[in-house]
C-alpha positions in Angstrom: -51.1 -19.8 10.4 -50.8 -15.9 11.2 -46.5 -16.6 9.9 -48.1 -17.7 6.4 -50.2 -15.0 6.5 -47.2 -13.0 6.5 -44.6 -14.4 3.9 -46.2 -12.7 0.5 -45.5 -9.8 2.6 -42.8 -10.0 3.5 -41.7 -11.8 -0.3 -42.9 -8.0 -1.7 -40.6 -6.2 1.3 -37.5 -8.2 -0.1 -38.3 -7.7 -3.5 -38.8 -4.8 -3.6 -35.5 -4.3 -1.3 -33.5 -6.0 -4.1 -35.3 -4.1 -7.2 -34.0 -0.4 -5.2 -30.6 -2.0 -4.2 -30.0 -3.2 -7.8 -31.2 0.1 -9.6 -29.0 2.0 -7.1 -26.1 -0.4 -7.8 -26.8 0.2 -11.9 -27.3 4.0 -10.9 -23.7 4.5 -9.6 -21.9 2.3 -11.8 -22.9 4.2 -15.2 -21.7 7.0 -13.4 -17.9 5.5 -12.3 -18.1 4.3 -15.9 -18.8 7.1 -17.7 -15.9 8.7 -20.2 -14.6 12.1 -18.9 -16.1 15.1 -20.8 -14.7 15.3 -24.3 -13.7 19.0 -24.1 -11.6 18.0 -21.1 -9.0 20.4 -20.8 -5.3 18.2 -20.5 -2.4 20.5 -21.0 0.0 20.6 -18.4 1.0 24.7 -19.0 -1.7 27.6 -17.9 -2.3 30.1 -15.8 -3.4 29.7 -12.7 -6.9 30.3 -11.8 -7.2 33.8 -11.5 -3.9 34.5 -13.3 -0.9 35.0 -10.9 1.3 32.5 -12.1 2.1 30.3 -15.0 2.3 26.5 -13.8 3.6 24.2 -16.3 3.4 20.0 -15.1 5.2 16.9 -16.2 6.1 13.8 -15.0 9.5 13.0 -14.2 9.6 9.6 -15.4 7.3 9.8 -18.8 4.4 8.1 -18.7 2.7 7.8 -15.4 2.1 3.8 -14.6 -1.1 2.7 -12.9 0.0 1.4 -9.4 3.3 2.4 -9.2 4.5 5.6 -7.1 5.7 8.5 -9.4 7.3 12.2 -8.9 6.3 15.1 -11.1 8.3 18.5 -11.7 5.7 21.2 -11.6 7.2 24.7 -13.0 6.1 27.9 -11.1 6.3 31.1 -12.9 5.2 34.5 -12.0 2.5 36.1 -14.5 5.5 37.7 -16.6 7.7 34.7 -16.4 9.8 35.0 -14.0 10.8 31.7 -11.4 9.0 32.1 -8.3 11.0 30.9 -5.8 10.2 29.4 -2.6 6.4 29.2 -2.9 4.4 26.7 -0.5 2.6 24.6 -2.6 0.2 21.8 -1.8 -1.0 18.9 -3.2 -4.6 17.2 -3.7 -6.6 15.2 -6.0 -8.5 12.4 -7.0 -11.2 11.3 -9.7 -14.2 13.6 -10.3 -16.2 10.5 -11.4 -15.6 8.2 -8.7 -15.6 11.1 -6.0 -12.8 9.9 -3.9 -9.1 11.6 -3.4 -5.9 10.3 -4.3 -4.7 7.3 -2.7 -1.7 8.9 -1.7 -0.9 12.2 -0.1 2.3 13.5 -2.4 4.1 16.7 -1.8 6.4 19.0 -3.1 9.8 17.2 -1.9 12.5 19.0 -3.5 12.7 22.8 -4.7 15.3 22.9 -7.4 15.6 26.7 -8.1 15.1 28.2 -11.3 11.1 27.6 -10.0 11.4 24.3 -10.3 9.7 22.1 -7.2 9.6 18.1 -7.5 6.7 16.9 -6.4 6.4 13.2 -5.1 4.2 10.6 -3.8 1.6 10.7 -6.8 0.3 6.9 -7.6 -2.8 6.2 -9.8 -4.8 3.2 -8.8 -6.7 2.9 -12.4 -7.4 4.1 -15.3 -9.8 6.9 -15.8 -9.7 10.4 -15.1 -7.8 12.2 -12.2 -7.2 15.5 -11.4 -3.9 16.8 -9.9 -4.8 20.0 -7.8 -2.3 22.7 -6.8 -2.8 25.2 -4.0 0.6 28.4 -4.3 1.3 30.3 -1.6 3.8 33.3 -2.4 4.4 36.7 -2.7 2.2 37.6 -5.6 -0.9 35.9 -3.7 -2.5 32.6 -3.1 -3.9 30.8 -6.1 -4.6 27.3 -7.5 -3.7 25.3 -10.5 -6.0 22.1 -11.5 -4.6 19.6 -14.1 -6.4 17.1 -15.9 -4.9 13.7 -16.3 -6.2 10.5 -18.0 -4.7 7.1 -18.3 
């Protein structure tokens, strides 16, 4: 008796478990899904945050391919243009939107003179809006670079 006493209670418990999980669930996805901001900042030349350098981005082999591993050649210029030349430079990233990092860990490989450092490892796992960050290390100061990328 006292266990069918009990099952509209516990009927409203589970309910009302699956009405939070499923507004939660609707809660996050409108928020992976949402389109990037539409002033969204995508060149691939600025100045770095508080001005040292001029950092310039491309990728290596055009288009960057959703899955695939790519490199990228990321100019490094001092504030008057000229090469800066063996700067440490590090790597992040990831999707603001989705709040997770890249699934990778790329690094600069390869510093080809002229302030020219090859940067690989960078792989996309889906469309949407990433961001390549860029932490410089060198004789003008530390400072960061943050490009925009959407595929």
């Amino acid at each position: 008796m006292t266990a069918s006493r009990n099952f509209p209670r516990t009927l409203v418990a589970i309910s009302g478990l699956v009405v939070i999980t499923l507004v939660a669930f609707a809660a996050m996805n409108m928020h992976m899904t949402s389109s990037p901001p539409p002033d969204l900042d995508l060149s691939r030349a600025k100045p770095s945050e508080q001005g040292r350098y001029h950092v310039a981005i491309e990728p290596e082999q055009g288009i960057p391919q959703i899955g695939a591993l790519h490199s990228w050649m990321l100019t490094l210029m001092t504030a008057t243009g000229q090469p800066v030349e063996d700067a440490k430079i590090t790597v992040d990233g990831g999707m603001p939107e989705h709040a997770h990092g890249l699934p990778t860990s790329p690094a600069v490989s390869t510093h080809l003179g002229a302030g020219k450092y090859r940067v690989e490892g960078v792989k996309f796992t889906m469309s949407g809006w990433w961001e390549l960050r860029f932490a410089i290390t060198a004789p003008a100061g530390n400072d960061n670079a943050v490009f925009n990328v959407t595929l």
